[in-house]
N, CA, C and O of each residue as an XYZ file, in Angstrom:
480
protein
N     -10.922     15.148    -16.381
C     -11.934     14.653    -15.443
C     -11.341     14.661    -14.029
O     -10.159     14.388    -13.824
N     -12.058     14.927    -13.233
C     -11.803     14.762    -11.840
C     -12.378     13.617    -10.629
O     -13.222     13.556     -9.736
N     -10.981     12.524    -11.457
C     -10.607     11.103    -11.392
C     -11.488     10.882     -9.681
O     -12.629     10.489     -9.437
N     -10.299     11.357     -8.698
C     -10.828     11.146     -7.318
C     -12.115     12.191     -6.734
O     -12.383     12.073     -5.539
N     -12.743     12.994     -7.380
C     -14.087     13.491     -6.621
C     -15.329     12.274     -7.562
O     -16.528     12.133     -7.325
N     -14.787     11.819     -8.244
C     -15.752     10.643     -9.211
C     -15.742      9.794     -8.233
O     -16.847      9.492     -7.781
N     -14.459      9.128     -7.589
C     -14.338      8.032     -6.527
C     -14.791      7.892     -5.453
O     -15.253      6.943     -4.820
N     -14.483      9.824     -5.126
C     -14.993     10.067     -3.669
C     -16.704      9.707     -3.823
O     -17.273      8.939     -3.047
N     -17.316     10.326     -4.836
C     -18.961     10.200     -5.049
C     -19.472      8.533     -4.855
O     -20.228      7.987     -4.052
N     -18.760      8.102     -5.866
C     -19.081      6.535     -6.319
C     -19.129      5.733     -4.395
O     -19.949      5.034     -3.800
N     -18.035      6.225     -4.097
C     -17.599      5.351     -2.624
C     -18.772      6.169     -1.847
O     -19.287      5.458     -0.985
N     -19.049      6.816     -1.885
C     -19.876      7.641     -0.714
C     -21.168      6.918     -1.179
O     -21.440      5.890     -0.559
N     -21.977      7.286     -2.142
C     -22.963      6.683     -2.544
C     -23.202      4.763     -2.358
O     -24.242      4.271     -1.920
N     -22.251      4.131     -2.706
C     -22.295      2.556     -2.150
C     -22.002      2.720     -0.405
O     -22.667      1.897      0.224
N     -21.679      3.057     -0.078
C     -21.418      3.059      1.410
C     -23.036      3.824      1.783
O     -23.390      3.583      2.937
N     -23.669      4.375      1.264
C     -25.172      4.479      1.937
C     -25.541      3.232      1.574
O     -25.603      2.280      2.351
N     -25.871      3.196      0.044
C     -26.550      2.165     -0.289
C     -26.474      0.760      0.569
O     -27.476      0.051      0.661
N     -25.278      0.413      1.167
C     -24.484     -1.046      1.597
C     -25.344     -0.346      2.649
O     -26.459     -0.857      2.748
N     -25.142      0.573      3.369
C     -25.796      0.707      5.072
C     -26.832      0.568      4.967
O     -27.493     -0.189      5.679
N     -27.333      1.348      3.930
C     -29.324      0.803      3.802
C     -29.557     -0.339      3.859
O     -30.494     -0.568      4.624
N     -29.024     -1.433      3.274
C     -29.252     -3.268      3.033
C     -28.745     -3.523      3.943
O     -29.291     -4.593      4.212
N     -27.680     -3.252      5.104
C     -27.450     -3.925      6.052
C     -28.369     -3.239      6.812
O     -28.696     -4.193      7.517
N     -28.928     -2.479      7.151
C     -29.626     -1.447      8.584
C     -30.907     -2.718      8.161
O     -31.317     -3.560      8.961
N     -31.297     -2.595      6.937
C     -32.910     -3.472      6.731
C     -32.758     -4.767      6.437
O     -33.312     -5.480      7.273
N     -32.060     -5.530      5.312
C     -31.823     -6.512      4.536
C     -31.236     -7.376      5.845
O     -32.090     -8.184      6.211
N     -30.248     -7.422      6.500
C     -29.381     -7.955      7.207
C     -29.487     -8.001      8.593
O     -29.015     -8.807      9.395
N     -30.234     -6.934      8.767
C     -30.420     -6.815     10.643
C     -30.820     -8.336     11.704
O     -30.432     -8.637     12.833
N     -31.606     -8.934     10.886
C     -32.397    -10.007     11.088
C     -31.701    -11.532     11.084
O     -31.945    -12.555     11.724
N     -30.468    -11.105      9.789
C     -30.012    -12.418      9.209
C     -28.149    -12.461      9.998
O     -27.492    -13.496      9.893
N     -27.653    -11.398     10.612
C     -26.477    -11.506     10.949
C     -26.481    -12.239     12.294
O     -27.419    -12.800     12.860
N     -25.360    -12.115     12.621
C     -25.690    -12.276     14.504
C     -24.846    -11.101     14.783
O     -24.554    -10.527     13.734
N     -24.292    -10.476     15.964
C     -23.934     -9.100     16.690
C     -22.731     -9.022     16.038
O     -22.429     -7.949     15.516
N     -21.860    -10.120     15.960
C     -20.602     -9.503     16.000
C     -20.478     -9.823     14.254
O     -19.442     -9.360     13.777
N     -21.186    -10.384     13.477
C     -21.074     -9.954     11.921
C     -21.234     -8.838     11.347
O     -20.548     -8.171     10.573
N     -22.606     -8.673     12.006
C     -22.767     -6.947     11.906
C     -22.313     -6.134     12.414
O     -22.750     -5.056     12.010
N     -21.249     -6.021     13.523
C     -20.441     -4.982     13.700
C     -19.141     -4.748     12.536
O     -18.639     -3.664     12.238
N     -18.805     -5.999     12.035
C     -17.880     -6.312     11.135
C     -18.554     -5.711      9.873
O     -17.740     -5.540      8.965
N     -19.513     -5.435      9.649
C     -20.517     -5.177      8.818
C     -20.829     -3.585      8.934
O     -20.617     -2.836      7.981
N     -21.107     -3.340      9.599
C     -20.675     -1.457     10.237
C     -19.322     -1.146     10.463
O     -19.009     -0.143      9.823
N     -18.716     -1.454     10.896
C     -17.039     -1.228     10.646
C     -16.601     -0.789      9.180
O     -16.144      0.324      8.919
N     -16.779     -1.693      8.367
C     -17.061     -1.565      6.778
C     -17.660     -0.440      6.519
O     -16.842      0.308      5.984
N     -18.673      0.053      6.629
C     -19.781      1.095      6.080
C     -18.560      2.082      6.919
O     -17.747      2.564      6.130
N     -18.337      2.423      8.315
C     -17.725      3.494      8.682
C     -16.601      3.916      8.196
O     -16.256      5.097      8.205
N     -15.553      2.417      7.460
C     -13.876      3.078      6.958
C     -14.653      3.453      5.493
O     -14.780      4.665      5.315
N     -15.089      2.743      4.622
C     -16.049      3.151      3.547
C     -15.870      4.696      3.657
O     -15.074      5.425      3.067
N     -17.180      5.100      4.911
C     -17.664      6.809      4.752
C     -16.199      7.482      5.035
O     -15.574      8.015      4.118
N     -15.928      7.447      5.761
C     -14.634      7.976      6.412
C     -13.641      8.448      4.840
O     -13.585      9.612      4.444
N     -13.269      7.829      4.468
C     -12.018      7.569      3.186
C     -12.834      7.602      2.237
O     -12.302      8.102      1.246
N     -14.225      7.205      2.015
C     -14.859      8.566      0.516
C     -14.734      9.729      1.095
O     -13.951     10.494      0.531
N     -15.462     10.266      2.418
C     -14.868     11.505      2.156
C     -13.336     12.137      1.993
O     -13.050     13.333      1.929
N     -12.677     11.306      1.957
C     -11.192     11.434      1.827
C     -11.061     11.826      0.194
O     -10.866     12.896     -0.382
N     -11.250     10.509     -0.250
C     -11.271     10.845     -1.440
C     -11.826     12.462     -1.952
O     -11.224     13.208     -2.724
N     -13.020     12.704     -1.335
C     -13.544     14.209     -1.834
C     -12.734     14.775     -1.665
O     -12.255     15.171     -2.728
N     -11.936     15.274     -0.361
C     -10.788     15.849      0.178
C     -10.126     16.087     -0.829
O     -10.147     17.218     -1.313
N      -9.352     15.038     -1.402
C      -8.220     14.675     -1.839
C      -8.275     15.419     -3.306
O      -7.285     15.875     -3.878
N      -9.736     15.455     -3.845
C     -10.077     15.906     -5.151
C     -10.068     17.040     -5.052
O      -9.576     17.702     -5.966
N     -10.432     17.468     -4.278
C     -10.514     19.088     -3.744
C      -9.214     19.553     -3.846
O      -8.862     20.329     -4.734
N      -8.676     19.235     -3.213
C      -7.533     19.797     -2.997
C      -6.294     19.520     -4.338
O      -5.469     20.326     -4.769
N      -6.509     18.285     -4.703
C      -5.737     18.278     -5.794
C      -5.010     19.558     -7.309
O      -3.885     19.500     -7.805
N      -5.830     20.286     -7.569
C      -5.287     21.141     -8.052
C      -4.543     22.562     -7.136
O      -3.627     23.313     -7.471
N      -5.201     22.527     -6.155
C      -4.083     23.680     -5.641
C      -2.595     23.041     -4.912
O      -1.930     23.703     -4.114
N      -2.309     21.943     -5.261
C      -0.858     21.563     -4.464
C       0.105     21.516     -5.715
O      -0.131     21.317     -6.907
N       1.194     21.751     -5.071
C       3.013     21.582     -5.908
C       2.380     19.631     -6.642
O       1.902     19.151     -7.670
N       2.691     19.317     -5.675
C       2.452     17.906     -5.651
C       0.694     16.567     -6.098
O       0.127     15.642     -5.517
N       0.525     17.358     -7.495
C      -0.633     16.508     -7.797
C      -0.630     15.102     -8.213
O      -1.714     14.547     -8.397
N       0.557     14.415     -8.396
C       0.826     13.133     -8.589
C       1.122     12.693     -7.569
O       1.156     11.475     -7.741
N       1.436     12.978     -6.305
C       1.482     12.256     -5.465
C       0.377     12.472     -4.520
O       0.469     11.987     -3.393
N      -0.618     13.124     -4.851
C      -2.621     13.272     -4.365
C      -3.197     12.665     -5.249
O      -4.408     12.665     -5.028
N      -2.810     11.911     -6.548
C      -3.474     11.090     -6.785
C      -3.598     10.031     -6.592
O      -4.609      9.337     -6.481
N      -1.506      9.592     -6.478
C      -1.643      7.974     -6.120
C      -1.853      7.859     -4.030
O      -1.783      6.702     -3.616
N      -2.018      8.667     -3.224
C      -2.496      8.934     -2.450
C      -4.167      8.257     -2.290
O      -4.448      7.370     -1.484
N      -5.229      8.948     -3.318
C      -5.926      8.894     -3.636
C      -6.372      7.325     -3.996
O      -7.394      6.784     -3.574
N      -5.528      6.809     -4.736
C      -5.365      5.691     -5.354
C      -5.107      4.700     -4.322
O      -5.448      3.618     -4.800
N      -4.843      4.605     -3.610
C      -4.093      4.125     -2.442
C      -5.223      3.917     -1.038
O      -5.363      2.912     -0.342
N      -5.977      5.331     -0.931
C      -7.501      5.123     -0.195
C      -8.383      4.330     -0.939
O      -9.109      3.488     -0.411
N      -8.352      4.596     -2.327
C      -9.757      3.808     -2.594
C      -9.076      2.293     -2.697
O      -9.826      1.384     -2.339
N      -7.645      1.885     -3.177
C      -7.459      0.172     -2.964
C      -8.047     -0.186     -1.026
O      -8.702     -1.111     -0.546
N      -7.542      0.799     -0.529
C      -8.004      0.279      1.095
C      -9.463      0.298      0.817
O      -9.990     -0.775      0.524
N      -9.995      1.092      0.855
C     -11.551      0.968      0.876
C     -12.090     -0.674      0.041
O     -13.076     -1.223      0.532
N     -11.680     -1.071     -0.677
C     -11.729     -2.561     -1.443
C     -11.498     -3.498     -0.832
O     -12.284     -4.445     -0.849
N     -10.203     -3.529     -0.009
C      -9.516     -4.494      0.944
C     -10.131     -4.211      2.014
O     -10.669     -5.155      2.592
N     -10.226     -3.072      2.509
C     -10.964     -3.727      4.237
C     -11.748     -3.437      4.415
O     -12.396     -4.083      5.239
N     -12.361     -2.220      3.797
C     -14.025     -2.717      3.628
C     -14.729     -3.536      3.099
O     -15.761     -3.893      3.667
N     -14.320     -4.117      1.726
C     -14.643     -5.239      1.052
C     -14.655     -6.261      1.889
O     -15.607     -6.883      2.359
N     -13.419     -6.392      2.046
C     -13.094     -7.626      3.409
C     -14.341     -8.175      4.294
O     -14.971     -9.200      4.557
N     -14.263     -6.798      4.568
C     -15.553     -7.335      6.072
C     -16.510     -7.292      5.765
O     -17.314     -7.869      6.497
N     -17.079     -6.570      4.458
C     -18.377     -6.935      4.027
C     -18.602     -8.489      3.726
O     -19.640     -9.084      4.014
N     -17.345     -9.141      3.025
C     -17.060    -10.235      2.810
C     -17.229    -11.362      3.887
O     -17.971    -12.318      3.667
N     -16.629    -11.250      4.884
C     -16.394    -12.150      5.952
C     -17.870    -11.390      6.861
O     -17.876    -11.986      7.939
N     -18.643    -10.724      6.856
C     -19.414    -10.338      7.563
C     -20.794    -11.996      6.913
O     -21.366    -12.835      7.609
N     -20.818    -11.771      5.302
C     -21.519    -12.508      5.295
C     -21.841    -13.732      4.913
O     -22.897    -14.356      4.816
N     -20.468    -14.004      4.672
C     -20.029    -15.288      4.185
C     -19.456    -16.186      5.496
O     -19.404    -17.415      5.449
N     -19.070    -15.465      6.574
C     -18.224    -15.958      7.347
C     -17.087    -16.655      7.452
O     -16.964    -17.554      8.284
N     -16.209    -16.334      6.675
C     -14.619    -17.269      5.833
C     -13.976    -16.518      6.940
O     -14.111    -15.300      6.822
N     -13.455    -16.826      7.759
C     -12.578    -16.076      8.275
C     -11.532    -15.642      7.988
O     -11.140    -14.536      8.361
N     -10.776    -16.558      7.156
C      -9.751    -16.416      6.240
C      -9.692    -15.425      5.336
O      -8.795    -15.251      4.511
N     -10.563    -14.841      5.483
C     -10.945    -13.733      4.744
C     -10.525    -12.371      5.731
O     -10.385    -11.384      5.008
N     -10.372    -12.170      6.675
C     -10.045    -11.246      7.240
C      -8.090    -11.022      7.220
O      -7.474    -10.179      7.873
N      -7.638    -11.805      6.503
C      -6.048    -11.274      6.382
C      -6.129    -10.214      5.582
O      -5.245     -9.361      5.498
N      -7.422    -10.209      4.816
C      -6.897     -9.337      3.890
C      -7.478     -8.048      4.515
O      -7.116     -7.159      3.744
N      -7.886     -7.730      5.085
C      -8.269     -6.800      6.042
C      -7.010     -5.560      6.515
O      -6.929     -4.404      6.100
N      -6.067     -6.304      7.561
C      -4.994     -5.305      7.654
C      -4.292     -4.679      6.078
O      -3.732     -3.584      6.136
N      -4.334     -5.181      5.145
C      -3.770     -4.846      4.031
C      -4.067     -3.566      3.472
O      -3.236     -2.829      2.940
N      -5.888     -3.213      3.683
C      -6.682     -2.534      3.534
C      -6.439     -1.370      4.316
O      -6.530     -0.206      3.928
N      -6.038     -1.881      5.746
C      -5.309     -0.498      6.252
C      -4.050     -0.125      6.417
O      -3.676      0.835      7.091
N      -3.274     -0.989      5.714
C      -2.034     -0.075      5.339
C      -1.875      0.373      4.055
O      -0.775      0.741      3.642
N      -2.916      0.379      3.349
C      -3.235      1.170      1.984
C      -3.626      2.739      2.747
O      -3.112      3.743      2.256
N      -4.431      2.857      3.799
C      -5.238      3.614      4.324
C      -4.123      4.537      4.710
O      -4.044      5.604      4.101
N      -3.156      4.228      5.752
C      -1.918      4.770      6.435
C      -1.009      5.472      5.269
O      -0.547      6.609      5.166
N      -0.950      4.335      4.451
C       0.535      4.798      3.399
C      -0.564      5.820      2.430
O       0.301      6.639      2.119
N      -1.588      6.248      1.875
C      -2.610      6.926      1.359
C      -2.460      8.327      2.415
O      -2.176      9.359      1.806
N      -2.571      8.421      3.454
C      -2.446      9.279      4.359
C      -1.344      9.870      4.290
O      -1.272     11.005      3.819
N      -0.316      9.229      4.734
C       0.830      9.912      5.082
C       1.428     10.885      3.634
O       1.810     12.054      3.576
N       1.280      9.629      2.378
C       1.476     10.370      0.830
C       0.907     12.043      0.969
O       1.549     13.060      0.703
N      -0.858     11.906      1.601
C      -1.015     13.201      1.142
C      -0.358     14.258      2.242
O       0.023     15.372      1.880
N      -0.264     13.821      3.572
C       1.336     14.918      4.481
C       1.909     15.594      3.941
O       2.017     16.821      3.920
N       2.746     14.033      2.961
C       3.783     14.410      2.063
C       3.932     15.666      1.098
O       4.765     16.563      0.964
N       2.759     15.318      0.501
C       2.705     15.957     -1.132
C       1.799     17.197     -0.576
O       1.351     18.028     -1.366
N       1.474     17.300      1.276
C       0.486     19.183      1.286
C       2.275     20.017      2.117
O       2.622     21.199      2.126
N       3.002     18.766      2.691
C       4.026     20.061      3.491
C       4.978     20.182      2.264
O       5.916     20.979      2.287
């Protein structure tokens, strides 16, 4: 099976869906700066599913397919942590909830750099 184009789909597809309920569901009920915290989310979301597609794509033509998966593995924990995050703190308002945020993007960074790694 082709683990990360499943992920890339799954993440791409909730990241509309989440933008649809916030664009309609939420527009009304946030105030400005929740919902930017709230679009921020939807954008690292789209951004890093399509990564994930990337990542699936490419996975069989590299030396290095274990390290494009946990690569892989590594975008979609960020996508959980800081997009989750701010979906989280967007509508709950915990602020405390936003530590876990940077975490989310150094899943994102160290996910990145892995796949550098494993294409030079």
């Amino acid at each position: 099976m082709h683990t990360l184009l499943v992920l890339g789909g799954i993440m791409m597809f909730l990241a509309v869906a989440l933008g649809a309920f916030g664009a309609h569901a939420l527009k009304d009920k946030l105030t400005p700066d929740r919902m930017k915290n709230y679009q921020t989310g939807i954008q690292y979301q789209i951004a890093h599913g399509l990564g994930l597609l990337l990542l699936g794509t490419v996975q069989g033509d590299t030396v290095n397919t274990s390290q494009i998966t946990v690569s892989g593995w590594l975008l979609t924990a960020g996508i959980v942590l800081f997009s989750g995050s701010l979906y989280v703190l967007s509508l709950t308002g915990i602020r405390k909830l936003g530590a876990i945020t940077p975490l989310g993007g150094l899943c994102f960074l160290a996910g990145w750099v892995l796949f550098i790694v494993a294409v030079v």
